[in-house]
Structure formats: C-alpha cells, structure tokens
C-alpha positions in Angstrom: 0.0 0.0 0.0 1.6 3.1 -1.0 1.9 6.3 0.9 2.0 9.8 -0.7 3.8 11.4 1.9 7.5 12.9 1.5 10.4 11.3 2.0 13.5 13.0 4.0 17.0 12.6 1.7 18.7 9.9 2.4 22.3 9.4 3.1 23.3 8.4 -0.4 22.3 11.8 -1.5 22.8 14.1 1.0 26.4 15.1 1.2 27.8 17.0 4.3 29.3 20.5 3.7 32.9 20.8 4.4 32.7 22.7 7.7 30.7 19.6 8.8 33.2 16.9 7.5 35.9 18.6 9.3 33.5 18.9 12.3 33.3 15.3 12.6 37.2 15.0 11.7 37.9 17.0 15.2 36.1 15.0 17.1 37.1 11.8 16.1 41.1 13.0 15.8 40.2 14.2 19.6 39.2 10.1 20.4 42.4 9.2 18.0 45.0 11.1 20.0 43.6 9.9 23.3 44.1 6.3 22.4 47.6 7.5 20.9 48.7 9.6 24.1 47.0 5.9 26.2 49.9 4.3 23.6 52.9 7.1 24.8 52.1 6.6 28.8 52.1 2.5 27.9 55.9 3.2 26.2 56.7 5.4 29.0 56.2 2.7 31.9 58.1 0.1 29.6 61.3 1.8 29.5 61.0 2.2 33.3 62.1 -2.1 33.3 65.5 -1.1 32.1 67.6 -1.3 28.6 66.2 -4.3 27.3 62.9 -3.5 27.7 63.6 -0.3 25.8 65.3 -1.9 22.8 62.4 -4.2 22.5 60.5 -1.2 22.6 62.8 0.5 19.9 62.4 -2.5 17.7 58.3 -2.1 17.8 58.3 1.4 17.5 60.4 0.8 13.8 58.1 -1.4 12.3 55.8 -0.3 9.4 52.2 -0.5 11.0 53.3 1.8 14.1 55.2 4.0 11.9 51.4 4.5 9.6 50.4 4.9 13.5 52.7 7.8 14.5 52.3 9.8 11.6 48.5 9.5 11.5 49.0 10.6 15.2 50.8 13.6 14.2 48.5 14.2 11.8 45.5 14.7 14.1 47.5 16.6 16.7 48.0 19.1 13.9 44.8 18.4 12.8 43.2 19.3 16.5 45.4 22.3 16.6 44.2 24.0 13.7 40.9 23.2 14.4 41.1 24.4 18.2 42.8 27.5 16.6 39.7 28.1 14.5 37.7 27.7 17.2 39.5 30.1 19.1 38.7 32.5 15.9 34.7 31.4 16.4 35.3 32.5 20.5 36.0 35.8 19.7 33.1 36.4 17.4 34.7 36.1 13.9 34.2 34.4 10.7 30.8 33.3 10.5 29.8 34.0 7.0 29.6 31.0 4.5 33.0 32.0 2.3 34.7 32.5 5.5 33.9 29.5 6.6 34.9 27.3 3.9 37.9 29.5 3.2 39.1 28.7 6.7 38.1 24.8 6.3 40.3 24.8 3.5 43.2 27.1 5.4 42.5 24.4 8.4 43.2 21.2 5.9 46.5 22.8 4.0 48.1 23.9 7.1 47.5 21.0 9.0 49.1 19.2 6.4 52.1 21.5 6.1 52.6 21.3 9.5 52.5 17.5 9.5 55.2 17.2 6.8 56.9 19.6 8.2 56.7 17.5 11.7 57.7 14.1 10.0 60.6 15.5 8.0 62.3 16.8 11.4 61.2 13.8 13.1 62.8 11.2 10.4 
C-alpha cells in the first residue's frame, strides 16, 4: 500500500558540507590522540624495566604499522590544533559568514598538512 507522503534525503544523496566533515574529523582525531597519548604513557612505563625493555621497545616502534600509526597521530594533533585554533577564531566572534567558513576549512586542511610534513621530516 503506497503512501503519498514525503520522503526526508537519504544518506546516499545528501552530502555533508565541508565545515561539517571537518566537524566530525575533530572530534574523532580528539578520540584518535587519546588512544595514541594511552599508547605514549604504555611506552613510557616500559622503558622504566630497564635497557632491554627499551630496545624491544625500539624495535616495535620501527616497524611499518606503528610508523602509519605515528604519523597518522601527528596528523591529528595538527589536525586538533588548527581546528582548536579556528575555534578560538569562532570564540572571539569572527568568521561566521559561508566564504569564511569554507575558506578557513580549507586554510585548516593545508596547514595542517604542512605542519605535518613539516613535523615528520624533522622527526625522520
């Protein structure tokens, strides 16, 4: 039996505007770096057992899949930063029109990325 009543958009055609992509990005970079800094305390309390301990920790730490780890960690702590940055922006009563907002989105993206290259090439 069918109804003639109208039907919300559904998630295949509704797409998010940028603002609220990178919305969602902060929030879940905020639950990423918590289970990254729970990681950096865990390394912290192994070196504490002495020098073999830390080389076995060294060893880990050089492998490919913590590598991808660490620099997606970076990644969101630059991430977070610009955002909180931004948000700071927001505090003070600024940038609320629709260019603005998407101009800083983009801003947000690029120098978070900057920032993360920038961080890895020191690092490595």
């Amino acid at each position: 039996m069918p109804h003639n009543r109208p039907i919300s958009p559904h998630l295949q055609i509704y797409t998010l505007p940028l603002t609220g992509v990178i919305s969602i990005s902060h929030r879940l970079t905020g639950v990423f770096l918590a289970i990254g800094l729970a990681g950096f305390v865990f390394m912290l309390a192994q070196v504490k057992y002495g020098m073999l301990t830390y080389l076995q920790m060294q060893t880990v730490l050089h492998t490919l899949p913590i590598q991808v780890f660490l620099s997606g960690f970076i990644y969101a702590l630059m991430f977070h930063l610009c955002h909180g940055i931004r948000h700071l922006i927001w505090d003070a009563g600024h940038s609320f029109s629709r260019e603005t907002l998407r101009r800083y989105a983009l801003m947000e993206l690029f120098a978070s990325l900057v920032l993360t290259i920038f961080s890895l090439a020191v690092l490595l």
